[in-house]
N, C-alpha and C positions, 0 to 999 in steps of 0.2 A: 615579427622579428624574434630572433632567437636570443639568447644570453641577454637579456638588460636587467642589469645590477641596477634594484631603485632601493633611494635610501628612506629613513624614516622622514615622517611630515615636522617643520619645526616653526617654529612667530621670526618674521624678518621684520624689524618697525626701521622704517626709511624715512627719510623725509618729504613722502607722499602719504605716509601713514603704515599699518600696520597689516604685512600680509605673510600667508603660510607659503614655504618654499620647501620643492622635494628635487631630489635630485635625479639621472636617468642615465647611468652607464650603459652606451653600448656597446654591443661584441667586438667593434674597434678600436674601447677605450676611451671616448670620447667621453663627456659626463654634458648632460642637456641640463638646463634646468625650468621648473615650471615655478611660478610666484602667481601668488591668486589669494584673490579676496576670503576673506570667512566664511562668506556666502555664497554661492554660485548662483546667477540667476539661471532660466531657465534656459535663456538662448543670452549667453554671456559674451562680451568683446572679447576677443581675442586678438593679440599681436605676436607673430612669429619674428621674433629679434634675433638676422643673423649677427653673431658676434662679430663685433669690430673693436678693437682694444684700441687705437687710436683715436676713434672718436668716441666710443664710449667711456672711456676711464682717461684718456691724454689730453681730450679736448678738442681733439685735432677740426679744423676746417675746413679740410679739402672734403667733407662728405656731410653728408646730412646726418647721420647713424647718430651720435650722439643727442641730437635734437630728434629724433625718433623716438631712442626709448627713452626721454623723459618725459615727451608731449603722452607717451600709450602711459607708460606709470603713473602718470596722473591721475589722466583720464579713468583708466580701470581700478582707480583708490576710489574715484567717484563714483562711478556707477558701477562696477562691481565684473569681475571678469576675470582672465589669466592672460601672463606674458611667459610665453615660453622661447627662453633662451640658448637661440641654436647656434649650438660650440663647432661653427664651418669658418672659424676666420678667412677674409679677403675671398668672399665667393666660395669657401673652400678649397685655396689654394696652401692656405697657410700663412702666418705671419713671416715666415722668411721670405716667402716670395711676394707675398705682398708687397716688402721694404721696399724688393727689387722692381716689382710692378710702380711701385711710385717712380723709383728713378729714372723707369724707362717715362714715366709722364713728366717729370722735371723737364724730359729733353723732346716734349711736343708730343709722346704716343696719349690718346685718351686711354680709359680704364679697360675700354674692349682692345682694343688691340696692344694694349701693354699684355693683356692677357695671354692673346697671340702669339706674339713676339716671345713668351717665355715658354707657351708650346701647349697653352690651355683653351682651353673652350672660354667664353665670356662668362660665362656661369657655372663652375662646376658641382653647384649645390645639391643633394638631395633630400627629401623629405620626409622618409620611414619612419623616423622617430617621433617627428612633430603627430602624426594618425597613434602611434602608437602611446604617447602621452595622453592626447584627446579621449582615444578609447579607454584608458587608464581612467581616469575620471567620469567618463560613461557620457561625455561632452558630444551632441549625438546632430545638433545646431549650434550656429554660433555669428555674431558677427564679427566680421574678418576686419582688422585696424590694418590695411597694407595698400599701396600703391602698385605691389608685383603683380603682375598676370598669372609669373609662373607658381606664385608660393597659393592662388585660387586655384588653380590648378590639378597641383598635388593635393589637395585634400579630398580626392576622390569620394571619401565614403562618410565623410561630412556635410551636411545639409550648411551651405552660408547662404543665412537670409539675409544678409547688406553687405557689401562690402564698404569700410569707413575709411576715406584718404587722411593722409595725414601729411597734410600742407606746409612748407617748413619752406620761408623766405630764404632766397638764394642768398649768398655771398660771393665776392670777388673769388674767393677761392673755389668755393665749388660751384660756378654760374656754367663752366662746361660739361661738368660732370653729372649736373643733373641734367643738362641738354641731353649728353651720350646715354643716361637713363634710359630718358622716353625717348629719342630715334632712333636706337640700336639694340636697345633691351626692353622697348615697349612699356617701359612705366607709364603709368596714370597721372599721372602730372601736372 
């Protein structure tokens, strides 16, 4: 990848404990971010957290996202790892069209075809940045915190020696949305 503006390394103390955070402009403007322990082990957890601002920071329950990256933030304060935080809101749709992507689920569409219906693919995420953070750190193994197929996938040129589910009891709100996950988008579930 061409033009990535990465900032200086700084102490993020959370309340899962206390880890270093750098940041990763890419040539589209976007800024990623990685948070990682003190130590890296040698073949470290990894979670690629796509951003969801409604469940991450709103609370929201129509999704798992927020019980995502807190169960991986824990976890990698424990045994030691990175979360790198991929700024693709709503699949990479965007939060505007996400809002709309929900409305169209208000009125019956699930998350793949509200998708549709606004004129996107079910996923339009990709993953250059997440290899190019990894190789940034010299991250050469690792194991993967994900339930996606596609985010094992992309990491082409990364050795994952486990892939780690991360299990997150359904709710009334989101009991379809995780169904349309794994029968339309193939989660692991």
């Amino acid at each position: 990848m061409k033009n990535i503006e990465i900032s200086q390394i700084a102490a993020l103390p959370t309340k899962y404990g206390t880890f270093r955070i750098q940041a990763f402009k890419d040539g589209l403007g976007k800024e990623h971010l990685a948070l990682f322990t003190e130590s890296l082990p040698d073949t470290p957890i990894v979670r690629v957290h796509s951003e969801c601002l409604t469940g991450d920071a709103l609370g929201s329950v129509k999704c798992d996202c927020g019980e995502q990256l807190h169960f991986a933030l824990e976890l990698i304060a424990k045994e030691g790892g990175m979360l790198i935080y991929h700024r693709q809101e709503g699949r990479n749709i965007g939060l505007l069209n996400k809002v709309n992507a929900y409305a169209l689920q208000d009125k019956g569409y699930n998350t793949v075809e509200a998708n549709h219906q606004l004129g996107f693919s079910a996923d339009e995420r990709t993953y250059e940045i997440v290899e190019f953070i990894l190789n940034h750190f010299d991250i050469k193994k690792l194991k993967l915190l994900t339930n996606n197929p596609k985010k094992i996938e992309s990491l082409g040129s990364i050795e994952i020696v486990e892939r780690l589910p991360i299990q997150i009891i359904p709710n009334p709100y989101n009991k379809e949305y995780l169904k349309t996950k794994k029968e339309q988008l193939g989660h692991l579930l």
